[in-house]
C-alpha positions, 0 to 999 in steps of 0.5 A: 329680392331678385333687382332685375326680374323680369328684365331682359339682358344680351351678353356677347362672349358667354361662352367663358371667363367673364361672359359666362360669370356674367351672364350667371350673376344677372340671373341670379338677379331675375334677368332672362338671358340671350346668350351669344358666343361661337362656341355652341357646346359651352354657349347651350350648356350655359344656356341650358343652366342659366335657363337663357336663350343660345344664339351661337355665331360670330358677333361681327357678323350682321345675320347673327346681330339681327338673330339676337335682336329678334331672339329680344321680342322687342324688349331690352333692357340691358345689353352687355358688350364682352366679346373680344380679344387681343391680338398681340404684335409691334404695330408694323408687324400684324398683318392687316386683316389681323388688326382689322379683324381686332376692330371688328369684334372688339369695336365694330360689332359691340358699336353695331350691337348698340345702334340695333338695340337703340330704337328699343331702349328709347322706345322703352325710355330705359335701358343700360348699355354696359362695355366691357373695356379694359385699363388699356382703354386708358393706357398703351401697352407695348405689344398690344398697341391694336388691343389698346387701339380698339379699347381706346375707340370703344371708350370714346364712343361710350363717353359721348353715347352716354350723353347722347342717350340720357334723355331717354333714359339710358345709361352707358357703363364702361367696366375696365379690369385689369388682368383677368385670369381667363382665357386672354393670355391663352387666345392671345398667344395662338395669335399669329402676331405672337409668333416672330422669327429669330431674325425679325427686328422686334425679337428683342422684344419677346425675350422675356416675354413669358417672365413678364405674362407670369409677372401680370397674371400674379395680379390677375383678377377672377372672371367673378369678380368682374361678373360681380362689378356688371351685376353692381352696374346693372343694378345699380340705380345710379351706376358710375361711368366707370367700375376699375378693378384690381390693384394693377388698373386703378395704380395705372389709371391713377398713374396716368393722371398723376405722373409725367407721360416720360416717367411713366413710359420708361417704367411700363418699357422696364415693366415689358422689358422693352430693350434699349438700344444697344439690344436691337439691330 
């Protein structure tokens, strides 16, 4: 029995990784799709196997918002929020049009998308809003604090949506993977804040740095399994608040709660290989 025929689902970032994994398990369900990402080629392959709706075009733009609102027909019932990225780089260092820039696809545009869909889904009295977070939504990385930033701000605003929208009918879901073995680690070092020069202060950061990418992706997940965890939120009747996946992110999440902040920042710095300081300037 396919659980969401019928239904219509927005996903952002379909053009790969999880959006692409995502938007196929949805219809394997029934959902018809509208389908967005930048890169056109992958997004109307995409589309014209899943049978979905392309609107090709940067998310943080309004034009391109407004053209997957009206590709909907008045009707949505699941919308999920997966564009994004990471901008790397020690908080002082990104230049400020780079970490603005994380906030506008990561936070602005997935909020904007949310407030065009609203009237609709309260119109219908039903609708689920799903969020593709991450673990650093809960917890601060090293070297990721604007990623971190822009994940933190999205679980907030979904923590208090979900009340302010239950009367009609909606639910807002938050997924948190850990590692993903997708584009992710790729996108994030072509980032300008990945480069540093031999003389800047925080090199002693980056030393080790590809030891410590190839000690987080031997716990990375699949694209799939965390298209599987959207699919269990769109279906579910009652969907949690929150779906964790693999090892690394529950262990953390867990971890959060249970162990003194001090304790747990020292073992994060000696997983990041954060130098001590007899090794900077």
């Amino acid at each position: 029995m396919q659980r969401l025929e019928g239904k219509i689902a927005v996903v952002t970032g379909a053009s790969a990784g999880i959006g692409a994994a995502a938007a196929r398990a949805l219809r394997s369900e029934g959902a018809r799709l509208i389908l967005n990402a930048r890169r056109v080629d992958r997004l109307e392959a995409l589309a014209a196997e899943t049978g979905g709706i392309p609107v090709a075009g940067d998310i943080t733009e309004v034009a391109v918002r407004q053209r997957i609102l009206e590709a909907c027909e008045g009707r949505v019932d699941l919308l999920v929020n997966n564009a994004g990225y990471g901008e790397p780089g020690p908080v002082e260092t990104v230049a400020r049009d780079d970490y603005r820039r994380q906030f506008e696809v990561n936070f602005f545009a997935p909020a904007e998308l949310i407030r065009g869909v609203l009237p609709i889904m309260r119109r219908q009295r039903s609708g689920r809003i799903v969020n593709v977070s991450s673990v650093a939504g809960r917890f601060g990385y090293p070297l990721f604090g604007w990623y971190c930033a822009s994940k933190h701000a999205l679980e907030g605003l979904s923590d208090a949506l979900r009340m302010e929208v239950r009367p009609w009918g909606i639910d807002v879901v938050l997924i948190e993977p850990g590692p993903v073995e997708t584009e992710f680690f790729s996108v994030s070092r072509s980032r300008p804040g990945a480069e540093l020069d031999d003389q800047d202060v925080y090199a002693p950061f980056f030393t080790h740095i590809e030891e410590v990418e190839r000690e987080i992706r031997k716990q990375a997940t699949t694209a799939n399994k965390i298209a599987e965890q959207i699919r269990a939120a769109c279906v579910a009747r009652r969907p949690r608040h929150r779906y964790v996946s693999t090892l690394m992110a529950k262990t953390t999440i867990w971890a959060v709660r249970l162990m003194p902040r001090r304790l747990l920042d020292r073992i994060t710095e000696r997983q990041f290989r954060v130098p001590g300081p007899e090794g900077v300037s």
